[in-house]
C-alpha positions as CSV (number, residue, x, y, z in Angstrom):
1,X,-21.4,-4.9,-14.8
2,X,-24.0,-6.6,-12.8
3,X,-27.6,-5.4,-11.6
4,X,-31.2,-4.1,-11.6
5,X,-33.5,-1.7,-10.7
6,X,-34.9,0.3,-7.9
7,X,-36.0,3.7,-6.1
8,X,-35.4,7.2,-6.0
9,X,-35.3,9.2,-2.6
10,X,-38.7,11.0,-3.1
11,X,-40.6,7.8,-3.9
12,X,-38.8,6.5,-0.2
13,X,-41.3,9.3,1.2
14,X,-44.3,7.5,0.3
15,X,-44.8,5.9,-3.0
16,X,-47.2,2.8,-2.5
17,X,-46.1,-0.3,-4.2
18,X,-46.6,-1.1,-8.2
19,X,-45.9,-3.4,-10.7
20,X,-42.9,-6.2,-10.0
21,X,-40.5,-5.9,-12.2
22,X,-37.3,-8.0,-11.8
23,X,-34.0,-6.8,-13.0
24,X,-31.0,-8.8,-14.4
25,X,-27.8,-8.3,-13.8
26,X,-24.9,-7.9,-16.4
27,X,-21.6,-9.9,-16.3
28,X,-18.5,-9.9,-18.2
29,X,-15.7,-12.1,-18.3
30,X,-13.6,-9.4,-16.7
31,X,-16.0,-9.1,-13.3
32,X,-13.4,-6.1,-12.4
33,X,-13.2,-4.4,-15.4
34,X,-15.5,-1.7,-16.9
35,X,-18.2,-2.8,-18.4
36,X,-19.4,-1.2,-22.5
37,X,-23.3,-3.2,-22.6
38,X,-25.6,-5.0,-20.0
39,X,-28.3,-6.9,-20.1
40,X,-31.9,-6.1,-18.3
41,X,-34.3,-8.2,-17.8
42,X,-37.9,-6.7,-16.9
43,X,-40.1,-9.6,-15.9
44,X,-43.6,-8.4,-15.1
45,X,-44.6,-10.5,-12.2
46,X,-48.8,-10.5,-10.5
47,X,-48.2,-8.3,-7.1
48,X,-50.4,-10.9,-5.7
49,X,-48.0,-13.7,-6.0
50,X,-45.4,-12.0,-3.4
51,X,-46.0,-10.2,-0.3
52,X,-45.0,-7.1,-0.7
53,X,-45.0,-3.9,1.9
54,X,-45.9,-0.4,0.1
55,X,-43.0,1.8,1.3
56,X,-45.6,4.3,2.7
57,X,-46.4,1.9,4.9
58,X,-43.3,0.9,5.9
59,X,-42.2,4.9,6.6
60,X,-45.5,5.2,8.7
61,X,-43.8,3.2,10.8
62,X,-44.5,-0.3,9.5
63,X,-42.0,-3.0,10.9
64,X,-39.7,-4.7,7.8
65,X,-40.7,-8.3,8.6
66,X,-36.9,-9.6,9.0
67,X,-33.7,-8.8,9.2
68,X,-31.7,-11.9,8.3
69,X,-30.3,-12.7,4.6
70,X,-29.6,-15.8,4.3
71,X,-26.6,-16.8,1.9
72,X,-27.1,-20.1,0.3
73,X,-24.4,-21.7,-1.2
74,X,-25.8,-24.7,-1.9
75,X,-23.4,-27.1,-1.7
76,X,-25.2,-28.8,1.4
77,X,-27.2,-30.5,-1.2
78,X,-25.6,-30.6,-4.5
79,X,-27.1,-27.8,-5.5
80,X,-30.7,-26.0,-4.9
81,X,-34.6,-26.7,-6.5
82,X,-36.4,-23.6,-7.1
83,X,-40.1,-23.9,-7.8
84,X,-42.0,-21.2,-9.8
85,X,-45.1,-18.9,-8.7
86,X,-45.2,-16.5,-5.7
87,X,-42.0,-15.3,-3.7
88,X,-41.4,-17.6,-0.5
89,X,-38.0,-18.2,0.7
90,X,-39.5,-19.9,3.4
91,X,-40.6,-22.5,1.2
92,X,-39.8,-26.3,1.5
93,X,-42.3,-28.9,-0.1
94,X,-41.2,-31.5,-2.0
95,X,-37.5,-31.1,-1.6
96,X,-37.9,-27.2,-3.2
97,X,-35.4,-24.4,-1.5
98,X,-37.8,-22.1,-2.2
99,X,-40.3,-20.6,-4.2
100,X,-39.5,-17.7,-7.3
101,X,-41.7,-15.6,-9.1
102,X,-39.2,-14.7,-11.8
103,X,-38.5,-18.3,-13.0
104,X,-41.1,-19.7,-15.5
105,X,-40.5,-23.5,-14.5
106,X,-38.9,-25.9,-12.0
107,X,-35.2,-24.9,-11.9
108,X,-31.7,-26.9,-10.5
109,X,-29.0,-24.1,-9.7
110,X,-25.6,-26.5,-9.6
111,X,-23.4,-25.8,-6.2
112,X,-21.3,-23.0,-5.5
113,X,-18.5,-23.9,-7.2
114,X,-14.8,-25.4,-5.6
115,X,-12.8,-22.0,-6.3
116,X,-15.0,-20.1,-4.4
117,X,-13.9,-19.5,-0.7
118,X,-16.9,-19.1,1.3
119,X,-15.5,-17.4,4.2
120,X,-14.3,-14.6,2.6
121,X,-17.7,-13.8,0.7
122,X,-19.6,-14.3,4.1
123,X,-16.9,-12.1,5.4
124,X,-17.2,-9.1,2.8
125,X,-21.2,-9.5,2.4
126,X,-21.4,-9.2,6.6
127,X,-18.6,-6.3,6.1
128,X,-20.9,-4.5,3.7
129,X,-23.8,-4.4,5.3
130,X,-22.2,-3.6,9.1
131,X,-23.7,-0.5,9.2
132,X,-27.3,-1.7,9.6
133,X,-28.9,-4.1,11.8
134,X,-29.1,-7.4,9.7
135,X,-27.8,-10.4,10.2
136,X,-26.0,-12.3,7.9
137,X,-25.9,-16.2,7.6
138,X,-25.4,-19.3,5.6
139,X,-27.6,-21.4,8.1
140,X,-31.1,-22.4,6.8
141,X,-34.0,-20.0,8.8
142,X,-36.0,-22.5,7.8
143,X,-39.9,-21.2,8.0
144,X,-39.0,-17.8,9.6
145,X,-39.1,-15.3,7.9
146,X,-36.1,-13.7,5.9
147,X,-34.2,-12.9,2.5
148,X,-32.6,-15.5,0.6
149,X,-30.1,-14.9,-2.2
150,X,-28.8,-17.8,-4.1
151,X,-25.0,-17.7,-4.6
152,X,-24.4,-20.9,-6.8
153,X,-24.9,-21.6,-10.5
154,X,-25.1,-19.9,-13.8
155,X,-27.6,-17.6,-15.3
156,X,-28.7,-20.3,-18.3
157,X,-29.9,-22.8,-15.3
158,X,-32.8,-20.4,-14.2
159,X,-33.3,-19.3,-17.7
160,X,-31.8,-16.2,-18.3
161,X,-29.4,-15.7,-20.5
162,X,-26.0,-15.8,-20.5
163,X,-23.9,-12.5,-19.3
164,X,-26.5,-12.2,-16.6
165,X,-24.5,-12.0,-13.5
166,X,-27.3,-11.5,-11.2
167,X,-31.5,-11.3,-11.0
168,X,-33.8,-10.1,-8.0
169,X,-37.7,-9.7,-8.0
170,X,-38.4,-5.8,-8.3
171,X,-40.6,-3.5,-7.4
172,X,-41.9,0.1,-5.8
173,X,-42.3,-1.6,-2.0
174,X,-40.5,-4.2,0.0
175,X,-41.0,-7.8,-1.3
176,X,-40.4,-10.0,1.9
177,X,-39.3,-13.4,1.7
178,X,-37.6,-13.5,-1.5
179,X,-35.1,-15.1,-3.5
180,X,-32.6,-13.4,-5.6
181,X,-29.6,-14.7,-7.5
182,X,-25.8,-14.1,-7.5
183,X,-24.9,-16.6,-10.5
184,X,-21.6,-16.7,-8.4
185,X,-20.0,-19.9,-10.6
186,X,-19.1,-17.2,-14.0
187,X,-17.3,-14.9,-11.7
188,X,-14.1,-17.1,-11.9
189,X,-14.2,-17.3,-7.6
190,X,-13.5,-13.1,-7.8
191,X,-14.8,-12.2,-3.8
192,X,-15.2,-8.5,-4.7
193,X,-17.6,-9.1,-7.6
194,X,-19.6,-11.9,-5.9
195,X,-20.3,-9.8,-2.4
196,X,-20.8,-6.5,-5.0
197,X,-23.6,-8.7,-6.6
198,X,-25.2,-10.4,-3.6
199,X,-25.4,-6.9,-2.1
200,X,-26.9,-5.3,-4.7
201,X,-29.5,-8.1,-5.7
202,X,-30.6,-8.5,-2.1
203,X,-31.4,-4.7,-1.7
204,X,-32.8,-4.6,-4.9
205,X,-35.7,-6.6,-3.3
206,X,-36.1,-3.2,-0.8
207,X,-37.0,-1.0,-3.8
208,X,-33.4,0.1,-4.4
209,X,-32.6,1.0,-8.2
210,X,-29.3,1.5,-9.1
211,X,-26.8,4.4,-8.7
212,X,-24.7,6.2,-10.7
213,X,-22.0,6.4,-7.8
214,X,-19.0,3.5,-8.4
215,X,-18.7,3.1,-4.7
216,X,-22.0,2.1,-4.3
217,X,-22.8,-1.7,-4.7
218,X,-26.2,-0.4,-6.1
219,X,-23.9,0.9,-9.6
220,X,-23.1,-0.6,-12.7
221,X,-20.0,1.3,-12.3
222,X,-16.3,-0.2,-12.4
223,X,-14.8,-0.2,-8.7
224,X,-11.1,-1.3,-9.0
225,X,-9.8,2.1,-8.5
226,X,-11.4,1.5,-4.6
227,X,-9.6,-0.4,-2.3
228,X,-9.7,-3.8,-2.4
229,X,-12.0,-3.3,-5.1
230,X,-14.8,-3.2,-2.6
231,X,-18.0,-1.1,-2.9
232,X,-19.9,0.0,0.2
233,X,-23.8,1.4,1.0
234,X,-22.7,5.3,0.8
235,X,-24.8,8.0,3.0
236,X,-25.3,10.0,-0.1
237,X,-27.7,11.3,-2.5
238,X,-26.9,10.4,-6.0
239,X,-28.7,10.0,-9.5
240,X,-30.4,6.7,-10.8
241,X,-28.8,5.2,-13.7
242,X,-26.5,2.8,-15.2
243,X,-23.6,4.6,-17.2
244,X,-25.2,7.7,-17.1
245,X,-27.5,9.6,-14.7
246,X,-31.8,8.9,-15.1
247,X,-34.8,9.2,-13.3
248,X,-34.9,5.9,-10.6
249,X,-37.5,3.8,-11.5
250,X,-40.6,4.1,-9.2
251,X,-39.9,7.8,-9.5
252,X,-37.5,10.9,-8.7
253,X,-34.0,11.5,-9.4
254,X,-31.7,10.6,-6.7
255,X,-32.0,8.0,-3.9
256,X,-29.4,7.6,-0.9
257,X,-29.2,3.7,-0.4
258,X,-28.0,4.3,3.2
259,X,-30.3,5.6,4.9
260,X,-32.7,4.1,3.2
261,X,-31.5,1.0,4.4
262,X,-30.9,2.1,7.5
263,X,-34.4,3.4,7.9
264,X,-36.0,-0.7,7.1
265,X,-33.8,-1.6,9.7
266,X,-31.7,0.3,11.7
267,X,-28.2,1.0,12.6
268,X,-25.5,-1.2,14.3
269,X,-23.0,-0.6,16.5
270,X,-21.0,1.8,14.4
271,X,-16.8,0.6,14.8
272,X,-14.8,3.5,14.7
273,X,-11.7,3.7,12.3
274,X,-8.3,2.8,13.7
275,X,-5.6,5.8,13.8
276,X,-2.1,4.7,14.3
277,X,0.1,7.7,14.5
278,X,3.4,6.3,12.9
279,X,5.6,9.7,12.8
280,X,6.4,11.6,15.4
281,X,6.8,9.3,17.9
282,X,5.5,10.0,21.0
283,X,7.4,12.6,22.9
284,X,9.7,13.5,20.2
285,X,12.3,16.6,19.2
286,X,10.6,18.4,16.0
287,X,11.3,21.0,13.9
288,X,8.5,23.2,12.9
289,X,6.9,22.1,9.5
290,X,7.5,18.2,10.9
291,X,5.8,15.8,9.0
292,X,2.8,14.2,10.4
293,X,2.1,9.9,9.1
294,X,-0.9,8.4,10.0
295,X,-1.8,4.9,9.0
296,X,-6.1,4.5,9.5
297,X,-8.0,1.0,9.1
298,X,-11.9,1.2,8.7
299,X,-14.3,-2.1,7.8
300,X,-16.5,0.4,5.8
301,X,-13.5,2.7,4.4
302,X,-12.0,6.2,5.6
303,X,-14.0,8.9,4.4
304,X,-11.3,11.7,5.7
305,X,-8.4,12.0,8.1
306,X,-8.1,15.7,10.0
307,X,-4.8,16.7,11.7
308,X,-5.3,19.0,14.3
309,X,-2.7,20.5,16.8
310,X,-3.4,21.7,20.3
311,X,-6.9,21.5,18.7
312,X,-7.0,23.9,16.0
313,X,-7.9,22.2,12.7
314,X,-4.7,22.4,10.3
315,X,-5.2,19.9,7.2
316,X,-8.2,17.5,6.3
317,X,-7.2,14.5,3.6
318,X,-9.9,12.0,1.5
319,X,-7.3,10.3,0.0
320,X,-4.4,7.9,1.7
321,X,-1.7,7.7,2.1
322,X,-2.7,10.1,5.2
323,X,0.4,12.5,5.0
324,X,0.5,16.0,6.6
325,X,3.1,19.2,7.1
326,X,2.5,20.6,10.8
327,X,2.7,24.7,10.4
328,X,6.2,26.1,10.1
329,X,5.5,29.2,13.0
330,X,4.5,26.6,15.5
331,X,6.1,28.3,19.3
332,X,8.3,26.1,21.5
333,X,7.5,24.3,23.7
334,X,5.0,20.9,24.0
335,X,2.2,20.3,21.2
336,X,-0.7,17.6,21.0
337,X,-0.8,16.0,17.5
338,X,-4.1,14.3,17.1
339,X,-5.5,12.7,13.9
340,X,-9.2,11.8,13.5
341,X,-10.3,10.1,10.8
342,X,-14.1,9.6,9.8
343,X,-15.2,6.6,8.2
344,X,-17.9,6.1,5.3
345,X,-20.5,6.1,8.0
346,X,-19.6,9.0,9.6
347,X,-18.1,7.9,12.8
348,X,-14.9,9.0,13.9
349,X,-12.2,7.5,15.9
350,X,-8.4,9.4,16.9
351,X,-5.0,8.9,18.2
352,X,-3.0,11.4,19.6
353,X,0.6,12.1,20.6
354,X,2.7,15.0,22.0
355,X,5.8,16.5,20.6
356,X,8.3,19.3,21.7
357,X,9.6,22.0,19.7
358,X,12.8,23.5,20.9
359,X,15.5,22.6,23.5
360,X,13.6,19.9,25.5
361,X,13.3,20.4,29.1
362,X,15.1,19.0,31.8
363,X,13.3,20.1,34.8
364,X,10.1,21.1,35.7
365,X,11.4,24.6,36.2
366,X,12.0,25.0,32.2
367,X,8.2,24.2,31.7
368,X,7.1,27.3,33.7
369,X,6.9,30.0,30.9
370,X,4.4,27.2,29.0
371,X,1.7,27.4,31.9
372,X,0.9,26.5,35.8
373,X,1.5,23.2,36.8
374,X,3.7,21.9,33.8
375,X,6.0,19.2,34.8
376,X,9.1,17.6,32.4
377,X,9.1,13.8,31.6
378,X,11.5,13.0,29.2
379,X,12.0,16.0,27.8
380,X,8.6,17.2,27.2
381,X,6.6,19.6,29.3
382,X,3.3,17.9,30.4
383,X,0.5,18.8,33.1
384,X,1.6,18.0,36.6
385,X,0.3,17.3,39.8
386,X,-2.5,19.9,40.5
387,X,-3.4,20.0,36.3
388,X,-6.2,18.6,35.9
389,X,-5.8,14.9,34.2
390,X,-1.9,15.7,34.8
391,X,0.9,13.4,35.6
392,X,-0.3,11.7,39.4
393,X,-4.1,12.3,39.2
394,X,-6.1,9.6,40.6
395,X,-8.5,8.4,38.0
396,X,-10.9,4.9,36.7
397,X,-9.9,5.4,33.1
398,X,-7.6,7.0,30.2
399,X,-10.8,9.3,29.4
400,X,-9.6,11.3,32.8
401,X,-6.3,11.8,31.7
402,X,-4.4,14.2,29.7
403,X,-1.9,11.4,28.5
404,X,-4.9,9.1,27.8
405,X,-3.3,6.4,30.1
406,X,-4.6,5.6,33.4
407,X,-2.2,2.7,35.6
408,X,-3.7,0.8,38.3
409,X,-1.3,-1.8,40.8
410,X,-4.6,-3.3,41.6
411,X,-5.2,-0.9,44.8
412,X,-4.5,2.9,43.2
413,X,-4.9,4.3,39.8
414,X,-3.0,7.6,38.2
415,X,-2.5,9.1,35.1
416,X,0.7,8.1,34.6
417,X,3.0,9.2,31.4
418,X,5.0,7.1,29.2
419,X,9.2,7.2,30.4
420,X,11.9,4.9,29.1
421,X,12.8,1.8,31.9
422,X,16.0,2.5,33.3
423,X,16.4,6.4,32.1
424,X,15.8,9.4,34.3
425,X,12.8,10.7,32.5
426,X,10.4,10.9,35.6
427,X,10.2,14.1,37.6
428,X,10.7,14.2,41.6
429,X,8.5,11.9,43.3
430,X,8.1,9.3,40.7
431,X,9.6,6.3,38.9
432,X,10.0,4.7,35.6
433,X,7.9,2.0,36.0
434,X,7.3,-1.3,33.7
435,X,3.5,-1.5,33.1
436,X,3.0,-4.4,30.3
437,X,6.2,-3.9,28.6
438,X,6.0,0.3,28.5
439,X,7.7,2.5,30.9
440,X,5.2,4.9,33.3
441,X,6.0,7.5,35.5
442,X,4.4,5.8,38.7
443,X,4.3,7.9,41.8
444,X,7.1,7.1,44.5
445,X,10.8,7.5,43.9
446,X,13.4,10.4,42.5
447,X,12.6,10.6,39.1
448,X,15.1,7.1,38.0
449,X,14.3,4.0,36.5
450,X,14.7,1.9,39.6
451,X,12.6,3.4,42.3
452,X,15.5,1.8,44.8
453,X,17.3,4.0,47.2
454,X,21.3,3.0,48.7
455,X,20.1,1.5,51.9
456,X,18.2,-1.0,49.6
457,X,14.7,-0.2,49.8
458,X,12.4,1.9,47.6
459,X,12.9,5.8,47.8
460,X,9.0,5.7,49.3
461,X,10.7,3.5,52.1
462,X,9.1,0.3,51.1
463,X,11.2,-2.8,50.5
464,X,12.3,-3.6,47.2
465,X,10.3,-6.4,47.0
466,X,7.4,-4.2,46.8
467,X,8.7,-2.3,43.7
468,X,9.1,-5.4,41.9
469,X,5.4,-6.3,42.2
470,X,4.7,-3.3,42.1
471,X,5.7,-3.1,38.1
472,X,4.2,-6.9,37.7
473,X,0.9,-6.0,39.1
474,X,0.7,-2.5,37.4
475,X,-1.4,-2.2,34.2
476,X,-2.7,0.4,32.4
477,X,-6.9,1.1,31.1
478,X,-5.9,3.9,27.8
479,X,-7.8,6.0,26.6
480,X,-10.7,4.5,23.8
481,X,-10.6,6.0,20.7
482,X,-14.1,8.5,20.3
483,X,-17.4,6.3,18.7
């Protein structure tokens, strides 16, 4: 439904470069629907009019010559002039935004058009390409060097014909400084089919063919099944071809547009999926069997979700909604529910919360057939004083603590565990404590919610006054979910 053409995995081991070819992309008045025929345009282009890096020279070690796309719109001058010969996007004489070695004449592209919102398209072509170190902008470079993909117009202004959603300069190396085309105006202002063509046409100009994997932005392949509708760079190896699997282009059968990419220009700072445990609830009565609910957020999408309990691995999902059944011969007593989930990228990020099976404690005395040093805070047997990470330990951070909370008052810092404000849930020698709106267990005090002993001070013998900043000043560093 869009696209071009590009490189299998072997060639990426050292292919030098050969003839340009430049491949047009296929649109249909449907963007999100499958598409039944395409359109291809080969345009043999003089290797000598674009500078182009072999790829064995780039995988000896060669540096890619930028790492900024540029996104133009443009709308900042009515629309964009685009001279013909060679492949410069730095390119600037005589009023031209550039130079294109696929156009046989002068050419106007008209502005992005009104119903387009330009945030979100910057917003999904950055989220797209967040895996690898490239910057994405809509601001002029001007004469330094980088990748330009026009997102304005329709195809019959550069001279292609109509049903061509999309056109990049092609072939077996890296062609720096060029201009490719999203003809973004036919897409009827649909954000997932624009950012799936400005992806695809700007790594086509890296020697990328396409896939035959629908959540690739390299595929011809319908993607509304995904969600959103989005398509993301995938860290797999998958057959060349359109609606059925070929040979890639410069050679091979497979090519893994990930780590291809990542390998021009290396990885960002991966951000690790969000786990939100939404049933149990911290600290609550189960039955064995309970269900387990986790809701997960990833920019480059969940891959899998694992539940594991007291860390043995019981269930691993690919598909949401994340729903899982604990085992049904789980003992009584306290259990550590923890879900990680794994996004597209392969970085993982958990939440965790503990549960009680059984009659829930009530002293620390009913934890003592669980283990040494156990202690009872609402019902739930956790590690105590004298555990390490337990309930009391000094600490700098959640990592240090078994509850993955660590409170400071500004002087000292404990692991602390979560208690309901005004209950008893605390064991002897702490209080319920309000830290940001939670209840801790903060140590000082019998075990109550209000820390205050009948003579009118605190049960640790300072003044109330002291309690009450005390709770103001206390806050707490958690635990950070695993990178």
């Amino acid at each position: 439904m869009k696209l071009h053409a590009a490189i299998g995995t072997a060639l990426m081991l050292g292919l030098v470069a050969g003839p340009g070819i430049a491949l047009a992309e296929d649109a249909t008045p449907t963007p999100s629907a499958p598409t039944t025929s395409y359109t291809r345009d080969y345009i043999q282009i003089d290797p000598s009019q674009a500078d182009v890096t072999p790829f064995d020279q780039v995988m000896e070690g060669g540096q890619i010559n930028s790492h900024t796309i540029y996104l133009n719109n443009c709308r900042a001058n009515n629309g964009c002039n685009i001279a013909p010969g060679g492949e410069d996007s730095t390119y600037s004489a005589n009023g031209y935004d550039g130079r294109s070695s696929i156009i046989n004449g002068n050419v106007h592209i008209s502005a992005l058009a009104s119903n387009v919102n330009w945030a979100q398209v910057m917003q999904c072509v950055r989220d797209t390409y967040a895996p690898f170190n490239i910057n994405i902008t809509d601001v002029d470079p001007g004469t330094a060097p980088h990748w330009e993909n026009i997102v304005a117009g329709s195809p019959t202004e550069a001279g292609f014909q109509n049903g061509v959603g999309g056109v990049s300069p092609f072939t077996c190396g890296i062609i720096n400084n060029s201009i490719t085309y999203s003809f973004a105006n036919i897409y009827g202002g649909s954000i997932v089919d624009i950012c799936w063509t400005v992806a695809q046409e700007t790594a086509h100009s890296w020697g990328l063919d396409h896939e035959f994997l629908k959540e690739d932005p390299m595929t011809y392949l319908d993607g509304s099944s995904l969600p959103g509708g989005y398509k993301r760079f995938q860290n797999q190896n998958v057959s060349c071809g359109e609606y059925q699997a070929r040979n890639c282009q410069c050679g091979g059968s497979t090519q893994n547009s990930y780590t291809w990419i990542q390998g021009l220009f290396g990885s960002s700072t991966p951000t690790p999926p969000v786990v939100q445990i939404t049933e149990p609830a911290a600290g609550a009565q189960v039955e064995p069997g309970f269900v387990v609910r986790a809701t997960i957020t990833d920019d480059n999408g969940v891959a899998s979700a694992t539940l594991q309990i007291d860390g043995n691995t019981i269930q691993t999902s690919t598909t949401p909604p994340f729903i899982f059944n604990a085992p049904g011969d789980l003992a009584e007593g306290t259990h550590r529910v923890t879900v990680t989930a794994t996004d597209s990228q392969g970085t993982p990020g958990s939440s965790f919360v503990d549960v009680n099976i059984g009659p829930p404690c009530e002293t620390p005395a009913d934890c003592a057939d669980q283990g040494d040093n156990l202690t009872c805070v609402g019902g739930r047997c956790v590690p105590g004083e004298g555990s390490p990470g337990g309930l009391g330990t000094e600490c700098t951070d959640g990592t240090q603590c078994y509850s993955g909370q660590c409170a400071s008052d500004g002087t000292n810092s404990y692991c602390v565990e979560t208690c309901t404000i005004g209950g008893s849930d605390c064991p002897g020698g702490f209080t319920c404590l309000n830290a940001g709106g939670n209840g801790v267990c903060w140590p000082g005090g019998d075990g109550g919610g209000g820390g205050c002993s009948a003579d009118g001070s605190s049960s640790s013998g300072a003044p109330i006054a002291l309690g009450i900043a005390l709770a103001g000043l206390l806050t707490i560093r958690r635990r950070k979910a695993k990178a």
